[in-house]
C-alpha positions as CSV (number, residue, x, y, z in Angstrom):
1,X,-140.7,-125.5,-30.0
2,X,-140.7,-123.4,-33.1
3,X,-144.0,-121.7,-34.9
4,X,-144.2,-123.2,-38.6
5,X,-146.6,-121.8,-40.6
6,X,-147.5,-122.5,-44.4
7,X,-147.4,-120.4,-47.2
8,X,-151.0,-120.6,-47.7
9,X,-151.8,-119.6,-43.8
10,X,-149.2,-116.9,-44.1
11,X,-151.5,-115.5,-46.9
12,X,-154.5,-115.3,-45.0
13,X,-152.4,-113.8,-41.7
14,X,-151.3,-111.0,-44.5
15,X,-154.6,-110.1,-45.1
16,X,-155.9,-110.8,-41.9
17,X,-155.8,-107.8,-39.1
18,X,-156.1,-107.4,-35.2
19,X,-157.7,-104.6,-32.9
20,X,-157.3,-104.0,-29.7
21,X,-160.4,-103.1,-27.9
22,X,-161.1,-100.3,-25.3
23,X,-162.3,-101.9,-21.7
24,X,-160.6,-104.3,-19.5
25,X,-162.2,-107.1,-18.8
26,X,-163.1,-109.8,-15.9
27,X,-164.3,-113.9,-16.6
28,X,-167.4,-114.3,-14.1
29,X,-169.1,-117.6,-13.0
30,X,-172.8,-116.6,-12.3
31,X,-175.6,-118.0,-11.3
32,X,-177.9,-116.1,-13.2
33,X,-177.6,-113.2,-15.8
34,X,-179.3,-109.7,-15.7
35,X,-178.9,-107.5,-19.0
36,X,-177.0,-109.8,-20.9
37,X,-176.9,-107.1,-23.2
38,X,-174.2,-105.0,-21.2
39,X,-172.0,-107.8,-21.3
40,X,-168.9,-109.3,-24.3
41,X,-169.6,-113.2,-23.9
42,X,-172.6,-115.2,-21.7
43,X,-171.6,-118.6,-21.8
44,X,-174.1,-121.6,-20.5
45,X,-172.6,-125.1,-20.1
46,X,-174.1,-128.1,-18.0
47,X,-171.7,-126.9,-15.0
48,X,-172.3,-123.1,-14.8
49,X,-172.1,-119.8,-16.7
50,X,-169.8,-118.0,-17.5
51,X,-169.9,-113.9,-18.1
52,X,-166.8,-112.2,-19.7
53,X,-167.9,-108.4,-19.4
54,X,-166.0,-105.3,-18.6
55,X,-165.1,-104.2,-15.3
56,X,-167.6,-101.5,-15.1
57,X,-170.6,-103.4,-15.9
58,X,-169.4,-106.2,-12.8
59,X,-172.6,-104.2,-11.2
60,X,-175.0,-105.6,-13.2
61,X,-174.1,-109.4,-12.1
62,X,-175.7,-110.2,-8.5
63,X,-173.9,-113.0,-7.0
64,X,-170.4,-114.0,-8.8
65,X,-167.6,-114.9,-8.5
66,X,-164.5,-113.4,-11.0
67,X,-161.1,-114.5,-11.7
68,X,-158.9,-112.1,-10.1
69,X,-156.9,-111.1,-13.2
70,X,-157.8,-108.5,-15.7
71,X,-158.1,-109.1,-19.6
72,X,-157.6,-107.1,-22.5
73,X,-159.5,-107.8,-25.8
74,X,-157.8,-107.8,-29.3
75,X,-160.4,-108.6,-32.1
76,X,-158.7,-110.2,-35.0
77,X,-160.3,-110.4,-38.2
78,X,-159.9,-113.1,-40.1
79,X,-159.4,-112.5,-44.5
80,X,-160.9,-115.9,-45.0
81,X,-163.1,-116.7,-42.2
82,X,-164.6,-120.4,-41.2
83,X,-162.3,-121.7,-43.9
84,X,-158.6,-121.2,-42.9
85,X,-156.9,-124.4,-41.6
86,X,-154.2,-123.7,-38.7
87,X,-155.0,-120.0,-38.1
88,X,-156.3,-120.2,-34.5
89,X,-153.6,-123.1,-33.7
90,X,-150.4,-120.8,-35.4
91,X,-151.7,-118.1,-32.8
92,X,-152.4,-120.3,-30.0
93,X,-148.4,-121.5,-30.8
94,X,-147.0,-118.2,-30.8
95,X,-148.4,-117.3,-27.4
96,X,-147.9,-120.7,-25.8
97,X,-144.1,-120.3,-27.1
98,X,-143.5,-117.3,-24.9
99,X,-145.2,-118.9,-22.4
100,X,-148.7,-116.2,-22.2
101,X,-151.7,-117.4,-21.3
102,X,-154.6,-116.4,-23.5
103,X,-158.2,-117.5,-24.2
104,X,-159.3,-117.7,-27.9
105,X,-162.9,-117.9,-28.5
106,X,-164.7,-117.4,-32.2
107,X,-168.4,-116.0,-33.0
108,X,-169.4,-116.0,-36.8
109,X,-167.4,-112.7,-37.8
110,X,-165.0,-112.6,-34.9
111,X,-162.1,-114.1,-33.6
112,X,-161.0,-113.1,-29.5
113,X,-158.1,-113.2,-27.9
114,X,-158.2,-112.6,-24.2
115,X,-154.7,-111.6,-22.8
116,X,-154.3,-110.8,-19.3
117,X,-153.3,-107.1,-18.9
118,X,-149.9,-107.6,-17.8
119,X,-149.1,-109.0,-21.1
120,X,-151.2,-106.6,-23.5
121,X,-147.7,-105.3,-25.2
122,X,-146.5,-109.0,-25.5
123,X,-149.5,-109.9,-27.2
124,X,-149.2,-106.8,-29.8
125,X,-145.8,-107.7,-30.6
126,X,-146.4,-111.8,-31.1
127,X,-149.3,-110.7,-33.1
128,X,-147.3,-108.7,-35.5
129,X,-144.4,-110.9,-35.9
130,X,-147.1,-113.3,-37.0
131,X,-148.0,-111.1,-39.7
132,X,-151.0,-109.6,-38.2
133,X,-151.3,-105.9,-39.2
134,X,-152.3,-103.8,-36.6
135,X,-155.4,-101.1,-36.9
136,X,-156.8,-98.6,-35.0
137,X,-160.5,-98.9,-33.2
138,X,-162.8,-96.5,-34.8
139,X,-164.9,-96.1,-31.7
């Protein structure tokens, strides 16, 4: 399998950028959320909900249960957002390619890529050779 991507979509990767955000990170089912305010993502389906927070704020869950790996959080901004055909398949390719699991999930100004910790450098590197620049958190 080999990563094609257009012209056009290698424009918007070129002006398109990734940060990689401080915290580590856990995916907890839950059966009901306190402060949903301390935590990244609370997700409510018709079979449970789901809390992606950092590992520090795990004490503000009661009872849940976590997937036992780690995550790290890159942030990648998008330089034409909602209208960009291809951009979250081209970087689900890459990482399905080298075989790295990842989550992807979009709010309105934000795209997130969950990596498991093992694979944070991994991750950097595909993301560059994509085309992604990399910059610095300013927190």
């Amino acid at each position: 399998m080999k990563l094609e991507i257009s012209n056009e979509l290698k424009l918007v990767i070129k002006s398109s950028w990734f940060t990689i955000e401080k915290g580590v990170y856990v995916y907890a089912k839950v059966f009901k959320v306190l402060f949903p305010e301390k935590h990244l993502m609370v997700t409510r389906d018709s079979d449970e909900i789901t809390v992606v927070t950092e590992v520090s704020n795990l004490k503000y869950l009661e009872e849940y249960e976590r997937n036992p790996e780690n995550w790290i959080l890159f942030n990648i901004k998008c330089g034409n957002p909602f209208y960009c055909e291809g951009f979250l398949a081209a970087i689900a390719t890459a990482f399905a390619i080298q075989k790295i699991d990842i989550t992807l999930t979009s709010t309105f100004t934000n795209d997130y890529l969950m990596v498991q910790q093992k694979n944070m450098a991994k991750a950097e590197y595909i993301l560059e050779t994509i085309g992604f620049a990399k910059k610095e958190n300013r927190i």
